[in-house]
KEKOL-920156 format. One record per residue (C-alpha): x negated, z negated, y; residue number from 1. Coordinates in Angstrom, 2 decimals, m for minus. Last residue first. Example, Ala and Ser with C-alpha at 12.3 -4.5 7.8 and 13.67 -1.06 7.14 Angstrom:
PAPA      px      pz      py   n
PAPA  m13.67   m7.14   m1.06   2
PAPA  m12.30   m7.80   m4.50   1
// end
This chain:
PAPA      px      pz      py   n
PAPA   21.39  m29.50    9.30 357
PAPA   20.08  m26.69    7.35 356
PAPA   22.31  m22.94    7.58 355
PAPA   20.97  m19.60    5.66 354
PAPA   20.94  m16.20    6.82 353
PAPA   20.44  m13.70    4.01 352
PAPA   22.91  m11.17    5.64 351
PAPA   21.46  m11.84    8.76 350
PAPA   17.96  m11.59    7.98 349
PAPA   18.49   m8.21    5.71 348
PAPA   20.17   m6.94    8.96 347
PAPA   17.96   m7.73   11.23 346
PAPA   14.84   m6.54    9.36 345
PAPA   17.00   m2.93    9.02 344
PAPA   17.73   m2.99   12.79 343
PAPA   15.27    0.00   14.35 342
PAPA   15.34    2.49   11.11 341
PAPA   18.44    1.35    9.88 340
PAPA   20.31    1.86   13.01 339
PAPA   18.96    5.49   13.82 338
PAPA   19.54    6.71   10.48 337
PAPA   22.76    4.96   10.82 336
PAPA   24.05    6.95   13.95 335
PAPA   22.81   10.23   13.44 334
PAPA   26.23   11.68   12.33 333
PAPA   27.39   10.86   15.60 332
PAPA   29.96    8.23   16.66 331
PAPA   30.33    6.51   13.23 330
PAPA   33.87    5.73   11.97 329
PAPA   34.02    9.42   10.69 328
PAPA   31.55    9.11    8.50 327
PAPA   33.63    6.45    6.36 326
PAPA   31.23    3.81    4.76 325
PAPA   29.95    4.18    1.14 324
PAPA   26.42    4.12    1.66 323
PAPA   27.12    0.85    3.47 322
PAPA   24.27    0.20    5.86 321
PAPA   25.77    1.39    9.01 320
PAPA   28.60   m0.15    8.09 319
PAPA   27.14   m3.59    7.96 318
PAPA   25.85   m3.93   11.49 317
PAPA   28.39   m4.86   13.50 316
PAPA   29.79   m7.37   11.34 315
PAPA   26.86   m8.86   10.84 314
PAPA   26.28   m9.34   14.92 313
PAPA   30.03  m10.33   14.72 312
PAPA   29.30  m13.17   12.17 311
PAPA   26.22  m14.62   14.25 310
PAPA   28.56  m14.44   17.21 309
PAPA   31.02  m16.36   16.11 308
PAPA   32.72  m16.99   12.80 307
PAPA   31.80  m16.36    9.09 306
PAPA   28.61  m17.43    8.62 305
PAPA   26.11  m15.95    6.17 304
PAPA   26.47  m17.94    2.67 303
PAPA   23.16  m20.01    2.19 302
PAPA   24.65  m22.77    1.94 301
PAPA   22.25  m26.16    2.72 300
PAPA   23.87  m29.79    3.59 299
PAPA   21.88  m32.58    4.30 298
PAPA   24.22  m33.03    7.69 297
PAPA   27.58  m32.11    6.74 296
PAPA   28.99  m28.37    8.34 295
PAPA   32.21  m27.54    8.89 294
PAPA   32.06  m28.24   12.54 293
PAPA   28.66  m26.00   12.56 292
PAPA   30.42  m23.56   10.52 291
PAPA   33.63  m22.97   12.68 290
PAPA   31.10  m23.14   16.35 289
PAPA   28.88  m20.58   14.78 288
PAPA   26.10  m19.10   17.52 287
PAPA   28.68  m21.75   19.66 286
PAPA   26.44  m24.69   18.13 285
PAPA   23.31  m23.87   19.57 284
PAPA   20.96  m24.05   17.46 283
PAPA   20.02  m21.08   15.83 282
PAPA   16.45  m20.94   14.08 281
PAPA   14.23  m17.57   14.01 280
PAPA   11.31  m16.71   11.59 279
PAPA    9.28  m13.89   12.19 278
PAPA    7.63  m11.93    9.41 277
PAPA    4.27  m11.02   10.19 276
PAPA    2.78   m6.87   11.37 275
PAPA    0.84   m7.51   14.36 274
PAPA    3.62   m8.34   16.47 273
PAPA    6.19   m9.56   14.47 272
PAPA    7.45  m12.87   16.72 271
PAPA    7.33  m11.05   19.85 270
PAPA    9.88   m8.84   18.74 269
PAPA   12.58  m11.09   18.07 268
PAPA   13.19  m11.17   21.51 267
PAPA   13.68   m7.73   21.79 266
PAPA   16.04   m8.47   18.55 265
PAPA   17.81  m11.00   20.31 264
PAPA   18.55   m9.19   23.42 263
PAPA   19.17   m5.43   21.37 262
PAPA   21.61   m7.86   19.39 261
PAPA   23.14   m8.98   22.51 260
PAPA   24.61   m5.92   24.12 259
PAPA   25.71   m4.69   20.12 258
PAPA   27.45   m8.29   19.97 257
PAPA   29.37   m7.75   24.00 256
PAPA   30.15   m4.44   22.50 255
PAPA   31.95   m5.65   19.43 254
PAPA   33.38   m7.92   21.35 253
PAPA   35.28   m5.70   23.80 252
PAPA   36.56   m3.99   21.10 251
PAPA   37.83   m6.94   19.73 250
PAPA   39.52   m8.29   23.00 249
PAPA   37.47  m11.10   24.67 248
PAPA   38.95  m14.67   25.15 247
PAPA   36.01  m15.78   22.91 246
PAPA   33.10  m14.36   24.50 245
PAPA   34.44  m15.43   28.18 244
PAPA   34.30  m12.37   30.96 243
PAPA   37.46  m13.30   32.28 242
PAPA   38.57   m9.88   33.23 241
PAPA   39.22   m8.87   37.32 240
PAPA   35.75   m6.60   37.69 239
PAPA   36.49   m4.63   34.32 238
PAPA   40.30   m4.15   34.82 237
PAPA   39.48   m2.95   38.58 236
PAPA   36.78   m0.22   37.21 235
PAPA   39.06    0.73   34.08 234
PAPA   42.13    1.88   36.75 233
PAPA   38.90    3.28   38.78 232
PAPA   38.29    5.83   35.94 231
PAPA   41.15    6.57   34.84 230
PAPA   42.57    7.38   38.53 229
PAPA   39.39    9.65   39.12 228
PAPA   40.20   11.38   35.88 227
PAPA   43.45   11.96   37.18 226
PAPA   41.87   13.55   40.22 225
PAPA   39.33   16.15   38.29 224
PAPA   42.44   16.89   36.26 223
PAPA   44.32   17.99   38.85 222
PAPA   41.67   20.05   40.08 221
PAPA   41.08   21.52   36.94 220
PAPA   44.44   22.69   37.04 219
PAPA   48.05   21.86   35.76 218
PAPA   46.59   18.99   33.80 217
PAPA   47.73   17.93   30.45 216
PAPA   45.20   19.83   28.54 215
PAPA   42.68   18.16   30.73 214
PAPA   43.79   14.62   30.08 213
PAPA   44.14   15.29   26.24 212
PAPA   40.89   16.33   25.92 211
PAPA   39.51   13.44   28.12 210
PAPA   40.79   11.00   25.68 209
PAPA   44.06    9.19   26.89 208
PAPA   43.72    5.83   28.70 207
PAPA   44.13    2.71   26.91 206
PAPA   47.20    0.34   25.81 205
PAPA   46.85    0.84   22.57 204
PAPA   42.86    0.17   22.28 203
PAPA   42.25   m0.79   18.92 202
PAPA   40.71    2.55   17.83 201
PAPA   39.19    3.18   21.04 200
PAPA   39.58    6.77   21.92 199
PAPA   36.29    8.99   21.40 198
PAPA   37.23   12.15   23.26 197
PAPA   33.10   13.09   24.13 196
PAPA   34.63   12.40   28.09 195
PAPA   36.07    9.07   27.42 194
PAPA   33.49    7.78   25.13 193
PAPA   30.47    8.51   27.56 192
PAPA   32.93    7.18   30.20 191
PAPA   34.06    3.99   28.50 190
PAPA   30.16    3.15   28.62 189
PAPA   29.82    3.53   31.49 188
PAPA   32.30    1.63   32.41 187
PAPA   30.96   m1.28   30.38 186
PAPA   27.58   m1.08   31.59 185
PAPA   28.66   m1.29   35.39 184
PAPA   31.45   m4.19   34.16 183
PAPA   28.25   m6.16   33.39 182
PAPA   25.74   m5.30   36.05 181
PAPA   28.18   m6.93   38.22 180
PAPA   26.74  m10.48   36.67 179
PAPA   29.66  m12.58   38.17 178
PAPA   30.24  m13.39   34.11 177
PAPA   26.35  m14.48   33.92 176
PAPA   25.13  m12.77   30.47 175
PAPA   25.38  m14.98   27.85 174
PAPA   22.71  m15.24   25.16 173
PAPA   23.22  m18.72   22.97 172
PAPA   21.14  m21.33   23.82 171
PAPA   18.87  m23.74   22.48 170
PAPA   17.27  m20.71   20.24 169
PAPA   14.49  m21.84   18.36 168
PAPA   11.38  m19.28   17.59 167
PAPA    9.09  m19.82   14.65 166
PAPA    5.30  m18.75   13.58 165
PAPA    4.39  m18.26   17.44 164
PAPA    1.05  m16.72   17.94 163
PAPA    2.34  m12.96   16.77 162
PAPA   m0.73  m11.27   15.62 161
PAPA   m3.88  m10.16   17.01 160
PAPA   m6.39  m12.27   14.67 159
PAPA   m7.38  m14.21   17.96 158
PAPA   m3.55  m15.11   18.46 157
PAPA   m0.93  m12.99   20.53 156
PAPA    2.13  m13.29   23.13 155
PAPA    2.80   m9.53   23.35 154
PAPA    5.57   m9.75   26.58 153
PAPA    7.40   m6.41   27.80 152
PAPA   10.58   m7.75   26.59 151
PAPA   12.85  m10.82   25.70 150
PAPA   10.36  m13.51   27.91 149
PAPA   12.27  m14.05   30.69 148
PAPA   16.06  m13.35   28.99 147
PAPA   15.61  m15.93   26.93 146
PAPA   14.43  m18.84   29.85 145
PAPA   11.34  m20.35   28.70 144
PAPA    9.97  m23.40   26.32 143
PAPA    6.40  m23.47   24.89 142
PAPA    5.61  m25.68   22.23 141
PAPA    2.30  m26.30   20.75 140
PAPA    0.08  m25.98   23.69 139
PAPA   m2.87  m27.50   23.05 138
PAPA   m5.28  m24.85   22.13 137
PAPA   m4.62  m22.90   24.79 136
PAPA   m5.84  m19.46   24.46 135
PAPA   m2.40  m19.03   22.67 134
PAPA   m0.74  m19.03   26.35 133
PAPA   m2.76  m16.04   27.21 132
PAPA   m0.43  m13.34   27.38 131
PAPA    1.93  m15.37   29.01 130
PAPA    0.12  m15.00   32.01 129
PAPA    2.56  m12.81   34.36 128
PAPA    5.18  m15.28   33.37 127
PAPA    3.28  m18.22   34.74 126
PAPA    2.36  m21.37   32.39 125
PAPA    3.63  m24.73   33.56 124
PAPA    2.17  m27.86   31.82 123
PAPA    4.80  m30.69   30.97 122
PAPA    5.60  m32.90   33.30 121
PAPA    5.87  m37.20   33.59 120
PAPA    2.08  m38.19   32.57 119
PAPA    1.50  m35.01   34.23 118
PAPA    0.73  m31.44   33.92 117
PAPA    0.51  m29.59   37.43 116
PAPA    2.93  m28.28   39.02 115
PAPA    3.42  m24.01   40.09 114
PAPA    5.16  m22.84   42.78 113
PAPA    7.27  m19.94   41.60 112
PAPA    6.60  m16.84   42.41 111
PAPA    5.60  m15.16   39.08 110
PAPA    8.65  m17.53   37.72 109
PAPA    7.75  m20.43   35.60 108
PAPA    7.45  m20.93   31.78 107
PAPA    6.97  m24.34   30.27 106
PAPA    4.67  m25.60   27.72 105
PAPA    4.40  m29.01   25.76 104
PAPA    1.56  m29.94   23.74 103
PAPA    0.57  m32.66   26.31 102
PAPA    3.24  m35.37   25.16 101
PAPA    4.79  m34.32   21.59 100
PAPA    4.39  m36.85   19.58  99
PAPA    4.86  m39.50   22.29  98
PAPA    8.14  m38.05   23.73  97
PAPA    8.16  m37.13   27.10  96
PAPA    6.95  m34.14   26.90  95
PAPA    9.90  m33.33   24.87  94
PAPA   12.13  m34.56   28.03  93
PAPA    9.94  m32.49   30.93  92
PAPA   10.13  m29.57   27.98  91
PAPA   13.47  m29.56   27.93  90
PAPA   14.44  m29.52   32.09  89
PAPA   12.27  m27.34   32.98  88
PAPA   13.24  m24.85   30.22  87
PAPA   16.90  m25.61   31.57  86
PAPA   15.94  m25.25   35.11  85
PAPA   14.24  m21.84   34.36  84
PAPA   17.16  m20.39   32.37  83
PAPA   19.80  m19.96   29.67  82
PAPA   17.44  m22.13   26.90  81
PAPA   14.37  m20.11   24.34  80
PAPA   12.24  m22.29   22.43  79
PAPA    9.26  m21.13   21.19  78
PAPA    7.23  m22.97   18.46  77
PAPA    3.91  m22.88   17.29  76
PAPA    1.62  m23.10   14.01  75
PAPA    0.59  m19.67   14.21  74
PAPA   m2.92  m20.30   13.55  73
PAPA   m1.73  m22.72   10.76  72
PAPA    0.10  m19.69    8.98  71
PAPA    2.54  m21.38    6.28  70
PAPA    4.97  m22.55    9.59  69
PAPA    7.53  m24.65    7.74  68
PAPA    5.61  m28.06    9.58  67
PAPA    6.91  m26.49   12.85  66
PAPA   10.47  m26.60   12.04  65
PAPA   10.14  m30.29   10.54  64
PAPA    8.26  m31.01   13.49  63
PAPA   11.30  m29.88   15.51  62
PAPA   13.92  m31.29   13.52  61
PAPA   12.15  m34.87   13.63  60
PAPA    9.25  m35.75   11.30  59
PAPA    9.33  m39.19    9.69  58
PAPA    9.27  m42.34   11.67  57
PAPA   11.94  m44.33    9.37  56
PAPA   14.83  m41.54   10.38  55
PAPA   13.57  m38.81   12.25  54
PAPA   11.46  m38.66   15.14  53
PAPA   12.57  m37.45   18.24  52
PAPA   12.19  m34.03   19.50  51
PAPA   15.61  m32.30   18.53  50
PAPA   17.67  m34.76   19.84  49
PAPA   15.67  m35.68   23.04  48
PAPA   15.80  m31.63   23.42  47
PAPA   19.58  m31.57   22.92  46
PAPA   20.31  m34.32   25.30  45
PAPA   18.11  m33.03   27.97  44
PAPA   19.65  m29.22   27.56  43
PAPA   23.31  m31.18   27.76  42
PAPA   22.40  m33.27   30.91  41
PAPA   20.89  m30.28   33.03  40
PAPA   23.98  m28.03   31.67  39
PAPA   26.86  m30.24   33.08  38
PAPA   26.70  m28.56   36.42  37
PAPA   26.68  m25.42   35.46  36
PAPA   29.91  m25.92   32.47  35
PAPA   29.13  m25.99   29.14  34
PAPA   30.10  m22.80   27.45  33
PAPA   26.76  m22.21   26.08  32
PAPA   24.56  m25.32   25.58  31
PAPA   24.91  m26.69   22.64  30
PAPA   25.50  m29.84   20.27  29
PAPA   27.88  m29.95   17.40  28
PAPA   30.08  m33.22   17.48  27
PAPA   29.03  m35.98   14.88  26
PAPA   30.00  m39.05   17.53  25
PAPA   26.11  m39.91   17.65  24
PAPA   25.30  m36.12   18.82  23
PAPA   24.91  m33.24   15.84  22
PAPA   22.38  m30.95   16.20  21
PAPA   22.50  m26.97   14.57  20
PAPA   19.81  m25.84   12.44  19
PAPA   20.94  m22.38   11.93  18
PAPA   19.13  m19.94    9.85  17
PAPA   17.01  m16.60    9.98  16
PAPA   14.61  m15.06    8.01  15
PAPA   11.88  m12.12    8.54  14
PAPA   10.86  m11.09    5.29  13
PAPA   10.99   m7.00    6.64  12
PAPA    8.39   m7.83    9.17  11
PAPA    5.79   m8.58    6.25  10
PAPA    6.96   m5.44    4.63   9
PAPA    6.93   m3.17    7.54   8
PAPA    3.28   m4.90    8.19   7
PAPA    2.10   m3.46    4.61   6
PAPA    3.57   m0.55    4.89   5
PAPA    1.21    0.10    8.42   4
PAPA   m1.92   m1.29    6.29   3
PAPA   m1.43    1.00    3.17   2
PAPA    0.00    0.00    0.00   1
// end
């Protein structure tokens, strides 16, 4: 086997679960859905939660997580929150618990002014630097915003692969609902379907196909106008929806999952650089909200889940690797070629995805 099959192989064992937290009351811990202001105090629980010790002094969840790592040079963890006052926020509380104090990293903005490590902070390390954060051989942990580090980053040992052997996500990905770069996505996106005449197969209520517009029309100027109607009747419903994952119509989930699949996987990414499996833990609860209920602490299955966004991102995925599927469900012939080839790790992960409380 040659080097390159070699690395598709490694990258191809990549393995997921959830570890989600549980607070004294037994409720699953997380971060997404809380509201702004109550974020601060949720990321601080969930760190203190996943940095202490375990019972009798043994390892906590995150030395437990860090222990799996086979690879000693890789012997790190990232830990991915909604933003820079979250990361802030978790690695000032891990740092502040003896087994971790001075192994703790956070990110900060290019422009940010940067702090010094304390008896109270962890060390900051800048964006534009992350390149060298395995030059530090003290940092064990490094904690940054997901959608900071989910591209353009190769975060590398001194045998050029991958330096962290596990990444945690504290938070699920959630685009900001005034984002306006969300409804711009989505309506282009019901244009390329509009105008190739790809109706929504749940969408009842939608706009005809572009074919059916234009064969309607008395003239092409006519039909130049309607389309203008279409199109800003969409706009308006895009800006005026309650951009909440779970109050989203199907269709409308199945995009939001394809949106944040490309996230996770870029993020992914920086875990399998140099050809090594990654390995990725869920915790927030709302990755699985029905399973993490369900869930007793001690408890392995190693069924995928069935609800949330880990379910959809399955979902999603599986036809393009049933050789049985319906062609016409795909959009263009090319379709799973193109899927397998980019999401085949994913997929395998997914469908092998485990849960350990």
């Amino acid at each position: 086997m040659d080097l390159a099959s070699r690395a598709l192989e490694a990258v191809r064992r990549t393995t997921f679960t959830t570890r989600f937290l549980y607070d004294d009351d037994g409720r699953p811990m997380s971060l997404s859905g809380v509201p702004p202001k109550d974020r601060p105090a949720a990321a601080r629980q969930m760190a203190a939660r996943l940095g202490r010790p375990g019972r009798g002094g043994g390892a906590g969840p995150l030395a437990q997580e860090l222990n799996r790592i086979e690879d000693e040079r890789r012997r790190r963890a990232l830990l991915l929150v909604g933003s820079y006052r979250e990361a802030d926020v978790v690695a000032e509380t891990l740092h502040g618990i003896e087994r971790r104090h001075g192994r703790v990293r956070v990110l900060i903005a290019d422009d940010a002014e940067p702090g010094p490590g304390s008896e109270e902070r962890a060390e900051t390390v800048r964006r534009g630097d992350l390149a060298m954060f395995a030059e530090d051989e003290d940092a064990e942990v490094l904690v940054a915003p997901l959608m900071a580090i989910e591209r353009g980053h190769n975060i590398l040992n001194a045998q050029r692969n991958a330096a962290f052997g596990v990444a945690l996500f504290l938070a699920r990905p959630h685009p900001r609902p005034d984002d306006l770069s969300l409804a711009v996505f989505a309506v282009n996106d019901w244009v390329s379907r509009f105008i190739r005449d790809l109706r929504r197969v749940d969408d009842r209520t939608g706009p005809a196909t572009f074919g059916e517009l234009v064969a309607k029309a008395g003239d092409l100027d006519q039909a130049g106008l309607e389309f203008r109607h279409q199109a800003r009747k969409e706009w308006r419903r895009l800006l005026s929806r309650r951009y909440i994952y779970s109050h989203l119509e199907d269709w409308e989930r199945r995009s939001f999952a394809w949106d944040q699949l490309v996230t996770i996987w870029q993020v992914i990414g920086r875990l399998v650089r140099g050809g090594v499996p990654a390995r990725v833990v869920f915790v927030d609860a709302k990755f699985a909200p029905g399973t993490a209920a369900a869930l007793r602490p001690g408890e392995t299955v190693t069924a995928p889940a069935r609800d949330g966004l880990l379910a959809d991102l399955h979902k999603i995925l599986a036809p393009y690797f049933d050789d049985h599927a319906d062609p016409a469900w795909f959009d263009d012939p090319a379709d799973p070629a193109l899927v397998r080839m980019l999401y085949a790790p994913m997929y395998q992960a997914l469908s092998g995805l485990t849960h350990r409380t």
